[in-house]
C-alpha positions in Angstrom: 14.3 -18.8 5.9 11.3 -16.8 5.5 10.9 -14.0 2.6 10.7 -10.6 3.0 9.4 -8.5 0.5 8.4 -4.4 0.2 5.8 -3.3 -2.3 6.3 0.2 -3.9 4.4 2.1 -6.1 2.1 5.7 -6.0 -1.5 5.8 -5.0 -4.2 4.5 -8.1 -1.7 2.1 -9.5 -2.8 -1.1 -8.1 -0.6 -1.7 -5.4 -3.1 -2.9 -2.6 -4.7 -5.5 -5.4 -1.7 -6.4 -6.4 -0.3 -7.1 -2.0 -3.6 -9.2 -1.4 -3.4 -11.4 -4.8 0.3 -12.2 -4.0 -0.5 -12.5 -0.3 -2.8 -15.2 -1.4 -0.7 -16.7 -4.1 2.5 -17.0 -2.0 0.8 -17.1 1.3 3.0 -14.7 3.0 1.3 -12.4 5.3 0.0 -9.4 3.7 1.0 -6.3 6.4 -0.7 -2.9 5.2 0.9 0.1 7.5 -2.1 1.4 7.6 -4.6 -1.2 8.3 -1.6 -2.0 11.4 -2.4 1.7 12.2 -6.3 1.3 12.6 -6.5 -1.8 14.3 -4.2 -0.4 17.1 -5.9 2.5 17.5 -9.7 0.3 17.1 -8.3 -2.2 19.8 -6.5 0.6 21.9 -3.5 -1.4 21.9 -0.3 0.2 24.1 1.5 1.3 21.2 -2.2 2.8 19.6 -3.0 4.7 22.5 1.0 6.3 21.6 0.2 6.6 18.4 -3.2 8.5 19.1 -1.3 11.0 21.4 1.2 12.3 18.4 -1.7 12.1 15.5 -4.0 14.3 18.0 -1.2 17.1 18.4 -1.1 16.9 14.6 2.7 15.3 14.8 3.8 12.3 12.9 3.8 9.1 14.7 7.6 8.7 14.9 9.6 6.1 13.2 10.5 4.1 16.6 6.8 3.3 17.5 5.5 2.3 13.8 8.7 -0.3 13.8 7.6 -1.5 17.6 3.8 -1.9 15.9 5.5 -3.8 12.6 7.6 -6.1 15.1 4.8 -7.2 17.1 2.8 -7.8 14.0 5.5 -10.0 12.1 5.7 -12.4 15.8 2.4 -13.5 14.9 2.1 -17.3 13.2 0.7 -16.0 10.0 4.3 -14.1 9.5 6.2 -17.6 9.4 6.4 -18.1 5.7 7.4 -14.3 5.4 5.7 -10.8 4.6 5.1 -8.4 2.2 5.4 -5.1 3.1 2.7 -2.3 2.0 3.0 1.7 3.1 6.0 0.5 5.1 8.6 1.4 5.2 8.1 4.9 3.6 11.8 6.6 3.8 15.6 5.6 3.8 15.5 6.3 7.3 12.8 3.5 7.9 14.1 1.4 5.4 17.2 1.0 7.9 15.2 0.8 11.0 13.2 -2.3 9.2 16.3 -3.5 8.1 18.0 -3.6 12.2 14.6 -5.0 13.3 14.9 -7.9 10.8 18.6 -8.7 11.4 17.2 -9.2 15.4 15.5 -12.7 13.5 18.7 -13.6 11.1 16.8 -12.5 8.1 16.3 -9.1 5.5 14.3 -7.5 2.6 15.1 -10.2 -0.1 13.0 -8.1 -3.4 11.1 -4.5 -3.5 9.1 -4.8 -7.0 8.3 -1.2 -7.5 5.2 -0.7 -10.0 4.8 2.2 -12.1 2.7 3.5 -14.2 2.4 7.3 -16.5 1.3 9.8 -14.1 -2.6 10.3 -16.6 -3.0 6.5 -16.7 -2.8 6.7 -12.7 -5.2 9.7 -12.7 -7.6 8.4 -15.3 -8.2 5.3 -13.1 -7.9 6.8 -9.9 -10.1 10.1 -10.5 -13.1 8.2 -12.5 -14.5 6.4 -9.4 -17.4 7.3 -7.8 -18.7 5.4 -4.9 -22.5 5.1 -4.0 -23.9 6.3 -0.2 -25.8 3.8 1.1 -22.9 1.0 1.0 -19.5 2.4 -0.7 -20.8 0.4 -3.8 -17.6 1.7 -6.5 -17.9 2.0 -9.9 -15.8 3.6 -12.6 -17.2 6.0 -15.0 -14.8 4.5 -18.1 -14.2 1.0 -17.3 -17.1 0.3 -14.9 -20.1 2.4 -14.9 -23.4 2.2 -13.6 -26.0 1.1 -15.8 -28.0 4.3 -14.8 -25.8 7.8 -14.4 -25.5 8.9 -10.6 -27.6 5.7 -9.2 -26.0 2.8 -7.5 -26.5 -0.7 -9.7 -27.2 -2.4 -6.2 -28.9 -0.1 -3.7 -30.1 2.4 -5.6 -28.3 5.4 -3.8 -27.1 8.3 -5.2 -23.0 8.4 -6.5 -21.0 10.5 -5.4 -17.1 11.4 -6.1 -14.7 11.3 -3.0 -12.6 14.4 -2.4 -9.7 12.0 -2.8 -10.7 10.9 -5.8 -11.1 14.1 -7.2 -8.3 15.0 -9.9 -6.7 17.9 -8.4 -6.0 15.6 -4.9 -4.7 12.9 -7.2 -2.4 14.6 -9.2 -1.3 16.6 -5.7 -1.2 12.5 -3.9 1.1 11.4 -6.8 3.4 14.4 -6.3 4.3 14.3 -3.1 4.1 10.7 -3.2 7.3 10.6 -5.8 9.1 13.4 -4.2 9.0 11.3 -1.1 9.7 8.0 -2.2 12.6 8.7 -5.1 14.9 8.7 -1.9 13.6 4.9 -1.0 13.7 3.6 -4.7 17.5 4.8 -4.8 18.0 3.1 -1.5 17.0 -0.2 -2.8 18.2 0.4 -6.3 21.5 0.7 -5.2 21.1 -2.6 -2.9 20.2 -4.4 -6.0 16.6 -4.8 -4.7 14.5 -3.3 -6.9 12.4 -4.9 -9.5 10.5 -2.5 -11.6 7.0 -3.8 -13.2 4.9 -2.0 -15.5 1.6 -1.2 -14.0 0.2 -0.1 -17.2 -0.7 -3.8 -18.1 -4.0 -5.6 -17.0 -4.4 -6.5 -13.1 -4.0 -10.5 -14.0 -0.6 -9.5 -16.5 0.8 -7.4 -14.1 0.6 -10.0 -11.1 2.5 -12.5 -13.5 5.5 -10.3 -13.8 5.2 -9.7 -10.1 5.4 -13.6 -9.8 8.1 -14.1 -12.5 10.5 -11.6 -10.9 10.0 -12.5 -7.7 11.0 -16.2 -8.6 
């Protein structure tokens, strides 16, 4: 049997460190929704070409052809052992859709560790970055700044801050993030699912509780 697994939590608290360390640790395949997105559209795959038609009208890409891009992905022989899910599925409506496409192959979502974290620890870490222009260089201005204000450590380019990083777009990210996703913590809550870790913690603490209640 291989293990399933869907990693929840809002934008700035780790998540995407936290899906490649366990990736590596467990060696289940680490699928990001939205790396799946950009190297469909990069190798102008079938279902990327699809994609492209809704996202240049401005529409969603529907539900249908983002679980036909996650079922092709998980065929692959890197997806034996199992997967963990990242950006996917985003709603109780896709939660169901992922959960039909994994009964096809006798198997289901087995844990959903959700990591949280206070909404001004999120936006502390998340708005301090700056990144430099030559090479995306990042650096922190709390926890890791440059040794020179504004210059890059490496290249020597100017910093800059990101508009997404930016502490109005982070607070509005983590908002609508939450009002969307409440609906898929319930979901799995109610499945008995759910595993809550506290983000708050060091990177290294926080993928030891990940490992520990995933056990």
């Amino acid at each position: 049997m291989a293990t399933y697994i869907v990693l929840l939590g809002p934008p700035g608290v780790g998540k995407g460190t936290q899906a490649k360390i366990l990736a590596e640790t467990t060696k289940l395949a680490h699928i990001s929704s939205g790396d799946l997105f950009r190297e469909n559209l990069k190798n102008q795959t079938e279902l990327g070409k699809l994609a492209k038609s809704f996202m240049d009208k401005g529409d969603l890409v529907p539900d249908d052809v983002t679980i036909k891009m996650i079922r092709e992905r998980i065929k692959r022989s890197d997806c034996e052992a199992g997967v963990i899910f990242d950006g996917f599925p985003r709603t109780p409506t896709q939660a169901d859709a992922l959960e039909n496409m994994l009964a096809e192959f006798n198997e289901h979502v087995d844990a959903v560790p959700y990591i949280t974290a206070a909404e001004e620890i999120i936006v502390e870490r998340t708005s301090g970055r700056w990144s430099c222009r030559a090479q995306g260089h990042i650096y922190h201005q709390k926890f890791s700044p440059p040794k020179q204000e504004g210059i890059c450590d490496v290249d020597g380019s100017e910093l800059y801050q990101r508009d997404d990083d930016k502490v109005e777009t982070v607070t509005k990210r983590i908002h609508v993030y939450l009002e969307q996703t409440m609906p898929l913590v319930e979901y799995y809550r109610k499945r008995g699912k759910l595993l809550e870790i506290n983000g708050m913690e060091p990177v290294e603490q926080v993928t030891q509780k990940l490992l520990s209640a995933l056990k």
